[in-house]
Structure formats: structure tokens, C-alpha cells
PAZAPA-4460 file (N, C-alpha, C; in steps of 0.05 Angstrom, whole numbers, plus 32768, in hexadecimal, padded with zeros to 4 digits):
% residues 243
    n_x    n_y    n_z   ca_x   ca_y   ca_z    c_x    c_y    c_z   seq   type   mol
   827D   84B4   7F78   827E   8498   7F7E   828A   8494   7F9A     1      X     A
   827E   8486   7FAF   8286   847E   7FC6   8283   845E   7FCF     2      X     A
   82A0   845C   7FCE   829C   8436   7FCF   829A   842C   7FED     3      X     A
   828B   8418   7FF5   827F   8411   800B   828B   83FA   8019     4      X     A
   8295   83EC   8006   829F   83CD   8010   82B6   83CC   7FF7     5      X     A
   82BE   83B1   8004   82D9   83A4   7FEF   82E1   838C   8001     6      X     A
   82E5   837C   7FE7   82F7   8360   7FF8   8304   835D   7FE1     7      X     A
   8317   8355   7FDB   8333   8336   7FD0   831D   8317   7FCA     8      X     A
   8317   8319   7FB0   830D   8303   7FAD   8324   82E9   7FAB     9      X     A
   8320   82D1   7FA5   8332   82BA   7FA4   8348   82BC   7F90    10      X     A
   8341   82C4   7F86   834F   82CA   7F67   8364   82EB   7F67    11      X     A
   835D   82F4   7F7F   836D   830D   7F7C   8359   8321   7F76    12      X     A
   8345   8328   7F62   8337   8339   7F61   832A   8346   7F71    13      X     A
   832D   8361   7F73   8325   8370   7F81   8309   8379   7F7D    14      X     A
   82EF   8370   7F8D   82D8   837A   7F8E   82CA   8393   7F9D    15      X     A
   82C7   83A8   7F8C   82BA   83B7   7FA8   8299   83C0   7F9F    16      X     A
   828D   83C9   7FB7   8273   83D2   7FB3   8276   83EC   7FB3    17      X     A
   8261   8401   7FA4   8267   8419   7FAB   8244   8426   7FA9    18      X     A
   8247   843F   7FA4   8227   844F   7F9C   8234   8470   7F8F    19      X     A
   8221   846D   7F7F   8227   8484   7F72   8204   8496   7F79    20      X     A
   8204   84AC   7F95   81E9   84AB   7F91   81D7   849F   7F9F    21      X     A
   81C2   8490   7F93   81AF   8479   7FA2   81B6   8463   7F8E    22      X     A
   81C5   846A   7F84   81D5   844B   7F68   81E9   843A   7F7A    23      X     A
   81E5   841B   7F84   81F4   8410   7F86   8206   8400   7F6C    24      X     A
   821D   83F5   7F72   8231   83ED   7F5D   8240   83E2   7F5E    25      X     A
   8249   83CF   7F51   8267   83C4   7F53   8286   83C9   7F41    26      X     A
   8294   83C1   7F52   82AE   83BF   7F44   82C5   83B4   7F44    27      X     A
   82CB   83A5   7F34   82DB   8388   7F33   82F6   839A   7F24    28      X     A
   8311   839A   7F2C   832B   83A3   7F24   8338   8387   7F26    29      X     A
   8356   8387   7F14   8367   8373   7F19   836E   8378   7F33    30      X     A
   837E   8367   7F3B   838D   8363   7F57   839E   8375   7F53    31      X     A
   83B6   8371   7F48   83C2   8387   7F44   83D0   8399   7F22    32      X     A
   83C9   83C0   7F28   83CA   83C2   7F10   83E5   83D0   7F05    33      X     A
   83EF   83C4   7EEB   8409   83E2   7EE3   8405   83F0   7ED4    34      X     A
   83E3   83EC   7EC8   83DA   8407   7EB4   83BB   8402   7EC0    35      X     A
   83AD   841F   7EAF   838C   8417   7EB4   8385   8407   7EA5    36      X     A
   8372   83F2   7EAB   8362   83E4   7EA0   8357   83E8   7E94    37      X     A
   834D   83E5   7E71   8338   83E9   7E6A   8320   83E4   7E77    38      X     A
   82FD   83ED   7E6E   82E9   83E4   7E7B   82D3   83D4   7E78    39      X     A
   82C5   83C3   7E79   82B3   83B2   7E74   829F   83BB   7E89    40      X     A
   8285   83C5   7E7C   826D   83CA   7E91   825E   83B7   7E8A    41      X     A
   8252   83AC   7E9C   823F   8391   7EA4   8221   839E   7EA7    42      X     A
   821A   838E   7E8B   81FE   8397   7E8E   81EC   837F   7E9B    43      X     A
   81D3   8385   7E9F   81C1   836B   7EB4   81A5   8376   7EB2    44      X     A
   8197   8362   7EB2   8175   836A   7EB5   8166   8375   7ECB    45      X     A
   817A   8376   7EEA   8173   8386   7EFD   8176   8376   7F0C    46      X     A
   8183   8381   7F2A   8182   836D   7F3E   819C   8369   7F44    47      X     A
   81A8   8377   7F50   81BD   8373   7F57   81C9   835A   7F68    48      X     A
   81BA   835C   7F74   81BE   833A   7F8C   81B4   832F   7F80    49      X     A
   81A3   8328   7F75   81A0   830B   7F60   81B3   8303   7F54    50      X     A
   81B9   831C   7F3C   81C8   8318   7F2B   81ED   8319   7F35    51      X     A
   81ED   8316   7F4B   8209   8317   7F4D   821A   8305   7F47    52      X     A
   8218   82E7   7F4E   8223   82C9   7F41   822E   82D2   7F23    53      X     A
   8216   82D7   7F1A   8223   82DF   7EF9   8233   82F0   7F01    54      X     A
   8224   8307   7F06   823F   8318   7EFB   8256   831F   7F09    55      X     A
   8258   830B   7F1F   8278   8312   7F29   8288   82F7   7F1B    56      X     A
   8270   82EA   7F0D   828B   82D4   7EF8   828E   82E2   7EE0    57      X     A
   827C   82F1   7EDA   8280   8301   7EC6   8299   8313   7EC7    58      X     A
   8297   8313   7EDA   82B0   833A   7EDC   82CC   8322   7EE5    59      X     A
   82C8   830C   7EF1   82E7   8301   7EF7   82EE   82FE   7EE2    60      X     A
   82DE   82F2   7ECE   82E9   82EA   7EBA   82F3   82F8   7EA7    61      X     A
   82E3   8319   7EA8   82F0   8326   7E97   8308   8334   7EA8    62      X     A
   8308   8336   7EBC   8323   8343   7EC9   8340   832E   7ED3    63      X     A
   8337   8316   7EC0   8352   82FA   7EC2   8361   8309   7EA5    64      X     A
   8351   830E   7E96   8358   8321   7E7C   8368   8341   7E77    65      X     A
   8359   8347   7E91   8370   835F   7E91   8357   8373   7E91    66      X     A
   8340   836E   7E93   8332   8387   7E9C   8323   838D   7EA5    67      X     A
   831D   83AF   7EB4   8306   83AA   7EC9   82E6   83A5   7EC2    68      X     A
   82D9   83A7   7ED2   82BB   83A2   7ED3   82B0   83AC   7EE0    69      X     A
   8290   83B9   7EE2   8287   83C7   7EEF   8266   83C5   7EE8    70      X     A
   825E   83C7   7EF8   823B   83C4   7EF1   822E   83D9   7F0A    71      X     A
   8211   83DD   7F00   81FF   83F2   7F19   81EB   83E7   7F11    72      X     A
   81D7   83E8   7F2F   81BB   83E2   7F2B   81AA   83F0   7F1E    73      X     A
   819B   83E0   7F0E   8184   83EA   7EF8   8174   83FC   7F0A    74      X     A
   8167   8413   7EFB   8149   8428   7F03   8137   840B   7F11    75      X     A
   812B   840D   7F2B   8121   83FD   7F31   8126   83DC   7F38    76      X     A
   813E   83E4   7F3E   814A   83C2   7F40   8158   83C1   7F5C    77      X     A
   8152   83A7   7F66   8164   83A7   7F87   814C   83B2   7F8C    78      X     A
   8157   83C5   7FA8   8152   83CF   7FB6   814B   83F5   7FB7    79      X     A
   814D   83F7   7F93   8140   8413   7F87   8129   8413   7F89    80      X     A
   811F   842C   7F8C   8102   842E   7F88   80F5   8425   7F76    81      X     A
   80D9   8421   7F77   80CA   840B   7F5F   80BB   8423   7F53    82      X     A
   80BB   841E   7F3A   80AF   8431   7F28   8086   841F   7F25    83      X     A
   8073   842E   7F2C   805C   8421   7F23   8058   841A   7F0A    84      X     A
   805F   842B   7EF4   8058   8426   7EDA   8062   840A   7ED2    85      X     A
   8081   8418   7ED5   8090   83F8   7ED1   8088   83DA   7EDF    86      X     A
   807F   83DA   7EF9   8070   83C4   7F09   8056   83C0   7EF3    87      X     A
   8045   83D3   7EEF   802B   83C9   7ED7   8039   83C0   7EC3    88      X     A
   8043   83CE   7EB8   8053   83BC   7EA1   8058   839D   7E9D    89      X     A
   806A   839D   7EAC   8070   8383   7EBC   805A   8370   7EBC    90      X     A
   8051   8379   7ECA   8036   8367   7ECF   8024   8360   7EB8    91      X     A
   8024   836C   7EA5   800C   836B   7E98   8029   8357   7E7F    92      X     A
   8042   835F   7E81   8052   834C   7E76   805A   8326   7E74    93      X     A
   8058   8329   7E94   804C   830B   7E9E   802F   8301   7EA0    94      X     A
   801E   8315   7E9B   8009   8308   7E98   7FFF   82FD   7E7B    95      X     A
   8011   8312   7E6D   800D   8303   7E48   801B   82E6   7E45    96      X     A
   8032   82EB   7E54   804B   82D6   7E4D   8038   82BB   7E58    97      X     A
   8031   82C2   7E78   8025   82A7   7E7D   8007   8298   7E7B    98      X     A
   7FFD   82AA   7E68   7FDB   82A5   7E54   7FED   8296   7E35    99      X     A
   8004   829D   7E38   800D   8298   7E1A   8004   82A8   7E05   100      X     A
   8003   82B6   7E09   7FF4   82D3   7DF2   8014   82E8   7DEF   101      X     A
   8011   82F2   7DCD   802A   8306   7DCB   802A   8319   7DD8   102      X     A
   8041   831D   7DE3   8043   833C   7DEE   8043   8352   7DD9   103      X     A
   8033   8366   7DDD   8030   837F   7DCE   8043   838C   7DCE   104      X     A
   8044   839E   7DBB   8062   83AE   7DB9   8056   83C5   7DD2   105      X     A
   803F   83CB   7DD4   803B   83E2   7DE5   8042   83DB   7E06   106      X     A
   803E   83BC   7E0D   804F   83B6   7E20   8062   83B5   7E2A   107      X     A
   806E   83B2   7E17   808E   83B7   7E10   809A   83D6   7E19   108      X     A
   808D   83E2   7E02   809A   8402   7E08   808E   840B   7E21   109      X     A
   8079   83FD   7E2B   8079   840D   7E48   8088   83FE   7E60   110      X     A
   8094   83E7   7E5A   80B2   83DD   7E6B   80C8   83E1   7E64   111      X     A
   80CB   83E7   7E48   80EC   83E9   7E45   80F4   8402   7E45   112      X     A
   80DF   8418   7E32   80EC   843A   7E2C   80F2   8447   7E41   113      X     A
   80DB   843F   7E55   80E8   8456   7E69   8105   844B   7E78   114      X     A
   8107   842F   7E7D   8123   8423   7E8E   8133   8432   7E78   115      X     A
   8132   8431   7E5D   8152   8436   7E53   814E   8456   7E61   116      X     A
   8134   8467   7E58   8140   8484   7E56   814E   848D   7E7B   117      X     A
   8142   8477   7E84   8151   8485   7EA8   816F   8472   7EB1   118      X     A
   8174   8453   7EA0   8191   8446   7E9F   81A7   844D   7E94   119      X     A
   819D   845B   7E75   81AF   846A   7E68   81C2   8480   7E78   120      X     A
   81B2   8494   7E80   81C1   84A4   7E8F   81D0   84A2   7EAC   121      X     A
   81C8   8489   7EB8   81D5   8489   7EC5   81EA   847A   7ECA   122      X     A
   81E8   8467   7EB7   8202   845B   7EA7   821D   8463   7E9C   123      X     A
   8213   8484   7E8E   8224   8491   7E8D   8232   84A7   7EA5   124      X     A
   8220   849F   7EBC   822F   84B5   7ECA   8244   849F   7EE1   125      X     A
   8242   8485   7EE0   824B   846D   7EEB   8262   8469   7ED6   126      X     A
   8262   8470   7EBD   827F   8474   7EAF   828B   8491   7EB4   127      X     A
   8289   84A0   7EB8   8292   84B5   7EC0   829E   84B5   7EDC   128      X     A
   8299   84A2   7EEE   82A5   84A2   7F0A   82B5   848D   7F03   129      X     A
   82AF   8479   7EF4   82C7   8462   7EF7   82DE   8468   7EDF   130      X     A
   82DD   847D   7ED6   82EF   847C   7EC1   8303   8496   7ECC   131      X     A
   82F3   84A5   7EEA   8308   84B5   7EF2   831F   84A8   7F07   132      X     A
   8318   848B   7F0E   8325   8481   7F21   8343   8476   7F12   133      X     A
   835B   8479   7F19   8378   8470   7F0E   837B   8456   7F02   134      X     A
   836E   8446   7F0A   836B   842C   7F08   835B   8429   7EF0   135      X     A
   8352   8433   7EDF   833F   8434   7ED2   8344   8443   7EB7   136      X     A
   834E   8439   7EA1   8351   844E   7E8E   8339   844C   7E76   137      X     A
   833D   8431   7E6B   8326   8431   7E4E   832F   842E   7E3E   138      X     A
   832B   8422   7E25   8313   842F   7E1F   82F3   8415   7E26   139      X     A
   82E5   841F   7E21   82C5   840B   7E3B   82C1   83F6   7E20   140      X     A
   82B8   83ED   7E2D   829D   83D7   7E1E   8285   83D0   7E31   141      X     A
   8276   83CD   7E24   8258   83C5   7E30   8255   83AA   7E2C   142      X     A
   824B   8399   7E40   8247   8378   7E3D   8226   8370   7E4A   143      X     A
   8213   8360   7E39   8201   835E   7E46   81EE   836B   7E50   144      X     A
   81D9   8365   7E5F   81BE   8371   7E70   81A2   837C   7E60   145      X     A
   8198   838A   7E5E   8181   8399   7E44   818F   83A2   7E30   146      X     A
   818E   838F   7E1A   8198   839B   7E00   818C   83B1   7DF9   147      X     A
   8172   83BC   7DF8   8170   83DB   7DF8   8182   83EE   7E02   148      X     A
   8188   83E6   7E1D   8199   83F9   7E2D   81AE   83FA   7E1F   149      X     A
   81BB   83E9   7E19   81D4   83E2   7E0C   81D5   83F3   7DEE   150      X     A
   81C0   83E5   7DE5   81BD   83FA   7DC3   81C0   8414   7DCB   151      X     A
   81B0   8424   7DDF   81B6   843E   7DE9   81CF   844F   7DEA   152      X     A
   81D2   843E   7DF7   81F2   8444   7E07   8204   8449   7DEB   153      X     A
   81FE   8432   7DDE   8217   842B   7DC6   8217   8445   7DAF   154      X     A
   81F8   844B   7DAA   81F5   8469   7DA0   81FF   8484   7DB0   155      X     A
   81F7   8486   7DBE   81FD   849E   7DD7   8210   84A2   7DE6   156      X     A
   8224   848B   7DEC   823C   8494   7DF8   825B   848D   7DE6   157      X     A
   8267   849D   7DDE   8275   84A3   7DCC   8291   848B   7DDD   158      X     A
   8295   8491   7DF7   82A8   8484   7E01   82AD   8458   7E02   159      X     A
   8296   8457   7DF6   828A   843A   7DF2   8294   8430   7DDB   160      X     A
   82AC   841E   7DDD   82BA   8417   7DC5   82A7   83FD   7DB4   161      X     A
   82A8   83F1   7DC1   8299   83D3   7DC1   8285   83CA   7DC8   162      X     A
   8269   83B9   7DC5   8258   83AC   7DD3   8257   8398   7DD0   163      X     A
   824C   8377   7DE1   8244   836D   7DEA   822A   8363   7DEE   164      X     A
   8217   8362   7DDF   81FD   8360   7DE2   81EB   8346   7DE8   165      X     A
   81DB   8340   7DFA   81CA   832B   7DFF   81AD   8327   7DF0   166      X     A
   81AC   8321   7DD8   818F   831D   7DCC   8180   830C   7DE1   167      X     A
   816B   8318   7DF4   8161   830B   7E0A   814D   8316   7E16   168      X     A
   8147   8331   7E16   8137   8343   7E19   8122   8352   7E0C   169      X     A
   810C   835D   7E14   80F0   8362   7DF7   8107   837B   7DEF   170      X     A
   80FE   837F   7DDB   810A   8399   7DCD   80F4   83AE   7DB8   171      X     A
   80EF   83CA   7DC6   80DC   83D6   7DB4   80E4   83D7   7D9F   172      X     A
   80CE   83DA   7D97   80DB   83E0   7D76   80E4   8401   7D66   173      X     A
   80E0   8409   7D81   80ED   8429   7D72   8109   8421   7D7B   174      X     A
   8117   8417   7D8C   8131   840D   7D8F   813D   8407   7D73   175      X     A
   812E   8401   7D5D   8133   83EC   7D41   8144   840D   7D32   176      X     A
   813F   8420   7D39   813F   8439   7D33   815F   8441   7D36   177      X     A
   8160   8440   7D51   817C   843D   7D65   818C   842F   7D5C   178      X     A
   8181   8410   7D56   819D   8403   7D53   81B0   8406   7D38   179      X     A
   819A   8412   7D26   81A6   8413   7D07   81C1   842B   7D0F   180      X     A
   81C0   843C   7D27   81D4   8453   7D2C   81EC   8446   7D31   181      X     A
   81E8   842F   7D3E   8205   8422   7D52   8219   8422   7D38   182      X     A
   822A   8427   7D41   8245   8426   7D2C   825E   8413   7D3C   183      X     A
   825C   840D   7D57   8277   83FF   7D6E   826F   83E5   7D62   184      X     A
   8284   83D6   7D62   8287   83BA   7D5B   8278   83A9   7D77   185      X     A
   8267   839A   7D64   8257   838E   7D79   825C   8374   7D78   186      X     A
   824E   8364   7D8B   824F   8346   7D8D   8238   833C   7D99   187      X     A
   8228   832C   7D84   820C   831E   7D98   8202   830D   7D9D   188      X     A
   8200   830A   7DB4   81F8   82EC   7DC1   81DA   82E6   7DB9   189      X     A
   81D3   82D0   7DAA   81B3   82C3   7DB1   81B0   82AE   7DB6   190      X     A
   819F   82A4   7DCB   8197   828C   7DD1   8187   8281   7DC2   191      X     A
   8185   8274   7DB3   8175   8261   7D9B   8157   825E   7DA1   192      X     A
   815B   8252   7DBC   8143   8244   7DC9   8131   8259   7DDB   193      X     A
   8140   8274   7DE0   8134   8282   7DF3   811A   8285   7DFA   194      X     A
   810C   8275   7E08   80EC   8276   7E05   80E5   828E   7E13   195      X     A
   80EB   82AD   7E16   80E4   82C3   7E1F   80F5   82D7   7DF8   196      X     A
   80FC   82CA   7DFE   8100   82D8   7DDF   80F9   82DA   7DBE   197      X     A
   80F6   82E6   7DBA   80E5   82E2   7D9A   8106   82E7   7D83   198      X     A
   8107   82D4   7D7B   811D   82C8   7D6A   8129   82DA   7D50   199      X     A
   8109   82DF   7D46   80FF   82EA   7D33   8111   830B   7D35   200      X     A
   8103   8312   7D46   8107   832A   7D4F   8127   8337   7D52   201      X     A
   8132   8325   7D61   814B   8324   7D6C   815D   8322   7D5A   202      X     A
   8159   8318   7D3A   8167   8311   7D2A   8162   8328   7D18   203      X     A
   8151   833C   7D14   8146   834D   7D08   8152   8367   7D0D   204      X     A
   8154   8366   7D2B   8163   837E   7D3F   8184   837B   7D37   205      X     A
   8191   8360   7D37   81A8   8362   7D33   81B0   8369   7D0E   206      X     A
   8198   8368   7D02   81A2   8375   7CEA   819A   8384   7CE0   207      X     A
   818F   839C   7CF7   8186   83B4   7CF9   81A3   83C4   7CFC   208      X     A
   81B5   83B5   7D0C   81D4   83C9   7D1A   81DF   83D1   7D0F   209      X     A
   81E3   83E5   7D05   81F3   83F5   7CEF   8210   83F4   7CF3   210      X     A
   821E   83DD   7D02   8235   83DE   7D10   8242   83D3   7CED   211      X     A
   825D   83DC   7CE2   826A   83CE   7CD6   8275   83B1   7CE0   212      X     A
   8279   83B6   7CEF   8284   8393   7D05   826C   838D   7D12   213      X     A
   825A   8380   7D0D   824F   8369   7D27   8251   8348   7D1C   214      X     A
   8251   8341   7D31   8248   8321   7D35   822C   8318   7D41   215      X     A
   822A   82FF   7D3A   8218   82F4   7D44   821E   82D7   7D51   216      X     A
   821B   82DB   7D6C   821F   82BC   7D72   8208   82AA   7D7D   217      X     A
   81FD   8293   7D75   81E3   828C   7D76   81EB   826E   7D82   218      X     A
   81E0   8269   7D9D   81E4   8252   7DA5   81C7   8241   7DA9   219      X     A
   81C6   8233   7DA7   81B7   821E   7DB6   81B1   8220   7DD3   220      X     A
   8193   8223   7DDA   818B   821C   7DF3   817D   8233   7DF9   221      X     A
   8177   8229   7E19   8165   8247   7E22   8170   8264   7E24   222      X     A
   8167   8272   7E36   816F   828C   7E43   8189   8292   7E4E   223      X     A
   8188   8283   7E6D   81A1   827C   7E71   81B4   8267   7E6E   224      X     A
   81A9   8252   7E58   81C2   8243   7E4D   81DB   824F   7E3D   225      X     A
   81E0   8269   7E3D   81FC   8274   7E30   8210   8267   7E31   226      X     A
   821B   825A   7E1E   8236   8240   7E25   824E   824E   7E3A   227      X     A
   8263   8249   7E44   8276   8257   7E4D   8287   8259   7E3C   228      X     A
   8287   8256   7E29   8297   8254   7E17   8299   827B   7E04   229      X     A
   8281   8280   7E0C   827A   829B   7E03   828A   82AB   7E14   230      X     A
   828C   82AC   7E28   829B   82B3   7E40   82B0   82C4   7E35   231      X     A
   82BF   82AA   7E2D   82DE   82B1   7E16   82E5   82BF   7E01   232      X     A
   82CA   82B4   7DEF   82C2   82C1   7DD9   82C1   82EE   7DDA   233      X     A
   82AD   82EC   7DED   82B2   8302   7DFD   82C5   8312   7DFC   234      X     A
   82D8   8307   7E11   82F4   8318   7E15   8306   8320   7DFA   235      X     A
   82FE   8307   7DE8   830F   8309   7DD2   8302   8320   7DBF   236      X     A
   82EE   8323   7DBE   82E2   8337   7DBD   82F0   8353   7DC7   237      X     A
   82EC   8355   7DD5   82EA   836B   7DE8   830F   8373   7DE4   238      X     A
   831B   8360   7DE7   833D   835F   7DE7   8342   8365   7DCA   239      X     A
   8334   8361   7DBE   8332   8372   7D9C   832D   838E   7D97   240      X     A
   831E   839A   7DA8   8315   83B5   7DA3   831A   83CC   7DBF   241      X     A
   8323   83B8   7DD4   832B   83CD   7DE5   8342   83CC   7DF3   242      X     A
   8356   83BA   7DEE   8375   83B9   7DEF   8385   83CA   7DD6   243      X     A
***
């Protein structure tokens, strides 16, 4: 891990940029610390400069709480190289969505399987550098971005106390497989109204989770109408299973 930039945001939080690699990344710490922070990794649909607004309110908010945050750009996101397959994919994704025709599951698995099998891993090697830094102890949670990725993670990395999940994203259905494994206490966001989302589906997957603890929290409205109120909900979360 080699960090590149840093400023003092308004609030005291300390932002820096870093790269692990050709992985750019962030990292949000309190201002100042007398133990390590547990961790919250910030998941996102790709796009780091897009997605920054969110998620640097995302990470203040979880680091007004007492803990850090950290996110890296998706396989092909930013300024990563573009995968072709995934670009056809894509494409042939918006071209169903805007004919108004279902998307096929085979569309699906040829945009989502391969992002998890190349995000997974390197997700875990982005916990492995932030969890060697002093500032930094744990135990993690995952919040947000491709709930596949997230279901992944939640199976596969042992160090992942908690998740956070966004019903918001297509989800294959061999994932349905995956999630019956998760056992970490989860929490899930759905947007009611999500017109990129199938409702159906999303409610099917969350009671697929083999987790003894999950929730479901189901609001009203679109995609990005998430109340802020979840925000809170969140931490309290999170201040449950990793304090």
C-alpha cells in the first residue's frame, strides 16, 4: 500500500488516497486515535470519482462513530482497464432495460461472475494492507456496492464480522447458492420502488441468507432515495457487532 495524497477534512477526518498496485483507494481515519479503529469497507458499483459525494458522506459518517472506512476501485472502474466482455455485457444489459424486455439470467452471469471472481480477491488483499497499518485494528464490516461481491466476501473472508447489504443490483442466481453459506449478521437495505430492481428477487435472495441474524429494511422510493435515516441505522448496526 502506498498512499499518494491526504488532507484534514472540515470535520477533522483524515482523508487519504492511496494504490495498492494499479488499485486506487481510499481512506477515511478519525482525526485523532487512542486505540485502532474498527473497519467498515465501502462497497460501490464502480467509479470512484463519481461515486465519491457518497462515499466520503458515507465514511464521515461512519468515522463521527468511531470508525474507519475504506473503499478501492472496482475491476474496470475509473480509470482501470476495461474488460470487453464486461462492456458487451453491459451493452446488451441496457439494451434490454431500454426495449423494456427482461434481462436474462445469462446476461447477468456474464456481468456479474466474472467482477466478483477478480473484486473478491482483491478486496481481500486491500484488507490485508489496511489492517497492517496501527491505526487500524477490527474487527471489519462490509457496507454496500454489488451485493454479490458482498455475499462473496461474507462467505470467504473469515475476518468479516458483519454486513451491510444494498438490494439494488442484478444478482445470478448461482449467488442463491452462496448466500444460504453467509452465517455474519447481516442488514438489508431495499428500495421498494427500485425500477432497476426486481423486488421479487431481492426478497427471495434475502431469505436465501443462512445468517442467524439478518434484517430487512424496506423503504419507499427509488434507487437512490435511501432515507438518511438508514445512515444511523447502520452504525447502530455495525456498533453492535464490531465494538
Amino acid at each position: 500500500m502506498r498512499f499518494t495524497s491526504g488532507q484534514r477534512l472540515d470535520d477533522g477526518v483524515l482523508e487519504r488516497e492511496f494504490t495498492l498496485g494499479e488499485i486506487p483507494g481510499l481512506l477515511w481515519t478519525p482525526g485523532s486515535v487512542s486505540a485502532p479503529a474498527p473497519l467498515i469497507l465501502l462497497g460501490h458499483p464502480g467509479g470512484l470519482r463519481k461515486m465519491y459525494p457518497r462515499l466520503a458522506e458515507r465514511a464521515r459518517h461512519s468515522v463521527a462513530e468511531g470508525f474507519a472506512a475504506a473503499t478501492i476501485e472496482l475491476p474496470g472502474g475509473g480509470d482501470r482497464p476495461r474488460s470487453a466482455a464486461a462492456e458487451e455485457a453491459r451493452a446488451d444489459l441496457l439494451r434490454a432495460l431500454g426495449a423494456g424486455e427482461p434481462v436474462n439470467d445469462e446476461i447477468v452471469d456474464r456481468l456479474v461472475l466474472p467482477l466478483v471472481e477478480k473484486a473478491v480477491p482483491e478486496w481481500r488483499t486491500a484488507l490485508d494492507a489496511l489492517l497492517s497499518l496501527p491505526e487500524i485494528g477490527g474487527p471489519v464490516g462490509f457496507s454496500g456496492g454489488v451485493i454479490s461481491i458482498g455475499i462473496r466476501l461474507a462467505v470467504v473472508e473469515p475476518r468479516i464480522s458483519a454486513a451491510l447489504l444494498f438490494a439494488g443490483s442484478f444478482v445470478p442466481r448461482t449467488m442463491f447458492e452462496e448466500a444460504r453459506q453467509v452465517t455474519v449478521p447481516l442488514q438489508v437495505l431495499l428500495q421498494w420502488d427500485d425500477e432497476g430492481n426486481d423486488r421479487q428477487l431481492a426478497l427471495d435472495l434475502f431469505d436465501a441468507f443462512g445468517s442467524r441474524e439478518k434484517t430487512l429494511h424496506a423503504n419507499m422510493g427509488g434507487h437512490t432515495g435511501v432515507p438518511q435515516f438508514e445512515g444511523d441505522a447502520g452504525n447502530r448496526f455495525f456498533a453492535r457487532h464490531l465494538k
